[in-house]
C-alpha positions in Angstrom: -24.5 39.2 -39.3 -25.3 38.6 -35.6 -23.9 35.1 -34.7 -26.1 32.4 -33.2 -26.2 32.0 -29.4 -24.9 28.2 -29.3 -21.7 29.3 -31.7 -21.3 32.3 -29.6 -21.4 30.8 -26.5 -19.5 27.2 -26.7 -15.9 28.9 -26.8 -16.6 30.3 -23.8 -17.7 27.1 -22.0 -14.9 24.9 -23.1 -12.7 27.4 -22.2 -14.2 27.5 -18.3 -14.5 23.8 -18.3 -10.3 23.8 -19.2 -9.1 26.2 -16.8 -11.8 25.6 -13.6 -10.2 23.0 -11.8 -12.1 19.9 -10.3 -12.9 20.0 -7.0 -13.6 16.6 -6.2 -11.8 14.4 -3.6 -9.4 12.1 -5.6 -7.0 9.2 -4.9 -3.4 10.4 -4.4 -2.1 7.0 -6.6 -4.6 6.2 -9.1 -6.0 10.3 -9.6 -9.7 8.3 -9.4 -12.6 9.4 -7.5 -14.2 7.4 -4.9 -17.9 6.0 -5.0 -19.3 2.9 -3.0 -17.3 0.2 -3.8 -14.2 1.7 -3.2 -14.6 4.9 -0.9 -11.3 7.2 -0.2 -9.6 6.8 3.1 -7.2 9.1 5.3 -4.8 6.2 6.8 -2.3 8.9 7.4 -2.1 13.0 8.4 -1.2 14.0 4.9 -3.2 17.6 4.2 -4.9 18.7 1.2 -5.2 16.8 -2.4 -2.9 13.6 -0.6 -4.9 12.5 2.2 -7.4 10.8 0.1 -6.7 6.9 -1.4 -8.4 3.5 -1.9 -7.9 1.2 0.0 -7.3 -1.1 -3.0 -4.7 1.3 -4.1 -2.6 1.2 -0.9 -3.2 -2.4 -0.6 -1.3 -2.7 -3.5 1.1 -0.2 -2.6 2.0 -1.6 0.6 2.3 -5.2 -1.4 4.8 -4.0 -3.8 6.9 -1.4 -1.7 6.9 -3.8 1.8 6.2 -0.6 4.0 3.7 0.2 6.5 4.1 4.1 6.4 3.6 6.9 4.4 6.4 8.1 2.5 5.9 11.5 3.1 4.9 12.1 6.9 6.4 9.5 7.7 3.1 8.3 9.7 2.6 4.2 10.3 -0.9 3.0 9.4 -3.3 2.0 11.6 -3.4 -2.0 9.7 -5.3 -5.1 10.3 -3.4 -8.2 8.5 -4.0 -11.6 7.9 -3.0 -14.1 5.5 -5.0 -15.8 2.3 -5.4 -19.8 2.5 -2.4 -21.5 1.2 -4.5 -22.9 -1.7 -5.1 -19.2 -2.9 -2.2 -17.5 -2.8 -0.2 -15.9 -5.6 2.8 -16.4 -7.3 5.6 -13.4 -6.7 6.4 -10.9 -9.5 9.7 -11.0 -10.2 11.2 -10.5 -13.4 13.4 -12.6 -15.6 16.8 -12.4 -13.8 16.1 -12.5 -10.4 14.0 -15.6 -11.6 17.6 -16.8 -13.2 19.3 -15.6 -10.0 17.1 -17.9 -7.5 17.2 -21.2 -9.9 21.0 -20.6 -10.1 21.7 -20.4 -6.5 19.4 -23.0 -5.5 20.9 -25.3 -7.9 24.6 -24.0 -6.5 23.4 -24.7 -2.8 22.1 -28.4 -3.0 25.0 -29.2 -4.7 27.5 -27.1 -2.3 25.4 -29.0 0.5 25.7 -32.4 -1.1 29.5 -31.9 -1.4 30.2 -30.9 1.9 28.0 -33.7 3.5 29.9 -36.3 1.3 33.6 -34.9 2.4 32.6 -35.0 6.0 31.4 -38.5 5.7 34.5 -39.5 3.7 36.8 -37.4 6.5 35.0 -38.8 9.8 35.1 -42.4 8.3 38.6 -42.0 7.4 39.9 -40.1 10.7 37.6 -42.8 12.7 39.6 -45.7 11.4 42.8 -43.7 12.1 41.3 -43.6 15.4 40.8 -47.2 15.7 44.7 -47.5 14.6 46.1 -45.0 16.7 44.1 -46.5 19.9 46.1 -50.0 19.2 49.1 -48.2 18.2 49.1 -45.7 21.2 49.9 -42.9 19.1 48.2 -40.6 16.8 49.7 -39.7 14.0 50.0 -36.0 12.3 47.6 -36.8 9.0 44.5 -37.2 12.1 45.3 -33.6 13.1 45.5 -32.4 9.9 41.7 -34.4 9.0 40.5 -32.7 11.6 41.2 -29.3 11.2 40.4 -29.3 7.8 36.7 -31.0 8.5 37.0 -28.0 11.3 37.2 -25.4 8.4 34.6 -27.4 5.9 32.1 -27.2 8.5 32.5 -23.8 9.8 32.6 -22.6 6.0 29.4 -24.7 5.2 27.5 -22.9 8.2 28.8 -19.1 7.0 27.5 -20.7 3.6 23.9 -21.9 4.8 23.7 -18.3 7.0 24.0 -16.0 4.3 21.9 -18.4 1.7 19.0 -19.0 4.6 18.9 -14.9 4.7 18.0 -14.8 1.4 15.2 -17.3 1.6 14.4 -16.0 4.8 13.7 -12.4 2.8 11.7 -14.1 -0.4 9.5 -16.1 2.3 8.9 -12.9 3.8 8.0 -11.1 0.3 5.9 -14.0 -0.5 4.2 -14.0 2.8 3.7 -9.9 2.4 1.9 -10.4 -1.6 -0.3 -13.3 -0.1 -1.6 -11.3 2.7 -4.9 -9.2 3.0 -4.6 -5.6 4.4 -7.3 -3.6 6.2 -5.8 0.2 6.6 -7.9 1.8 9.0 -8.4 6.0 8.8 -6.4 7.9 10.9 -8.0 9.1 14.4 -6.4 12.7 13.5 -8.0 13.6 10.2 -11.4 11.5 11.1 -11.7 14.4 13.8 -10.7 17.0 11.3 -13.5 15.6 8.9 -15.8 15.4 11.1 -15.2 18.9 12.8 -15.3 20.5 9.2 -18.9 18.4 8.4 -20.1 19.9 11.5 -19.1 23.0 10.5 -20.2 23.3 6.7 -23.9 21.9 8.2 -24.1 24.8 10.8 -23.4 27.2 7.5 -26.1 25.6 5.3 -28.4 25.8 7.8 -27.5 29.7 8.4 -27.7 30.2 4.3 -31.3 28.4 4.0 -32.6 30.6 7.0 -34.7 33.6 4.8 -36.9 36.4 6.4 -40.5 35.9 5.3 -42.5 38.4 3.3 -46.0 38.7 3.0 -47.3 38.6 -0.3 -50.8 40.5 0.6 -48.9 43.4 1.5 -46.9 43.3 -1.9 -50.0 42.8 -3.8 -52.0 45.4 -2.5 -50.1 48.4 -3.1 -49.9 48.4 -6.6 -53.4 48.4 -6.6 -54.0 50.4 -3.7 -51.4 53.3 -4.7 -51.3 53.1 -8.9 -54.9 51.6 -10.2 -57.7 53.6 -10.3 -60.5 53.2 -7.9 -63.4 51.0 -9.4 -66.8 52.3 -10.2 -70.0 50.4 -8.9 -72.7 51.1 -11.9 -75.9 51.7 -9.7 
């Protein structure tokens, strides 16, 4: 029994539709085509299937990694940054424990600065009454030397203390600052000549394709008739 021509047939088409691959220009992060919303970019001199992205993508990308170059050549983009008004901007994600980790040594630093600001009060009102002593006495005793060195040590160790903690803060400002800011990556002058060098080029071929000699159709009609039918007979 000869099979019908849709049963036949279908096979055949899935199979070409599985194993023809698509050959439209895709974003490198989210594997998305572009349309007119979002159009692909080049921002970098990547080649092939990875020069193409949203911009929305590598907005994001550059949000989240903190770079402003391509990972693989290494390229910087061309950017154009500015920052969101203070009443719109975004919390940070962060996860549970460096949440934990910033409550804890915030709590640990106003009360490591509170300490230290109490024992130099304590120490400078103390070693200034020993002052006051010494000044009637003529001599200054060894416990004001001792006061002093050890406030020496506090506040040098309260300034290593405040450095390393104010580089921390200094780094979360800056990741805040980088999530809360709006990005404009411009294409890259390289592959916007390469593009438009290739558009030039694939117009000049369509336009050598779509050029056709003309025939004349009188001539192609005639000579069947001219050559094959018999001649017609006028009845007089």
């Amino acid at each position: 029994q000869a099979s019908s021509p849709t049963t036949g047939t279908a096979p055949r088409s899935q199979s070409r539709l599985s194993v023809c691959p698509s050959t439209q220009d895709i974003c490198r992060i989210c594997h998305c085509e572009g349309d007119e919303e979002s159009p692909l970019i080049t921002p970098c001199r990547c080649t092939g299937t990875l020069r193409f992205v949203h911009q929305s993508c590598l907005h994001q990308w550059i949000k989240s990694s903190d770079t402003r170059c391509c990972e693989l050549c290494k390229y910087d983009f061309i950017m154009e940054t500015k920052l969101k008004p203070l009443r719109k901007w975004e919390k940070l994600q962060m996860t549970t424990s460096e949440r934990r980790k910033i409550f804890c040594s915030v709590t640990f630093h106003v009360i490591a600065i509170t300490c230290v600001v109490w024992s130099l009060y304590v120490l400078i009102d103390r070693t200034a009454e020993e002052i006051k002593q010494g000044n009637d006495n003529g001599v200054l005793e060894w416990p004001f030397w001792t006061k002093l060195v050890v406030v020496a040590i506090g506040f040098t160790g309260g300034l290593v203390f405040m450095y390393v903690q104010c580089k921390v803060y200094v780094q979360l400002w800056r990741r805040l600052k980088a999530y809360n800011r709006v990005i404009f990556v411009q294409n890259c002058p390289d592959t916007a000549k390469k593009q438009e060098k290739n558009f030039s080029c694939n117009i000049n071929t369509d336009i050598k394709d779509a050029v056709a000699v003309p025939v004349s159709q009188t001539g192609t009609n005639s000579l069947p008739s001219a050559e094959g039918g018999p001649p017609e007979v006028i009845p007089v």
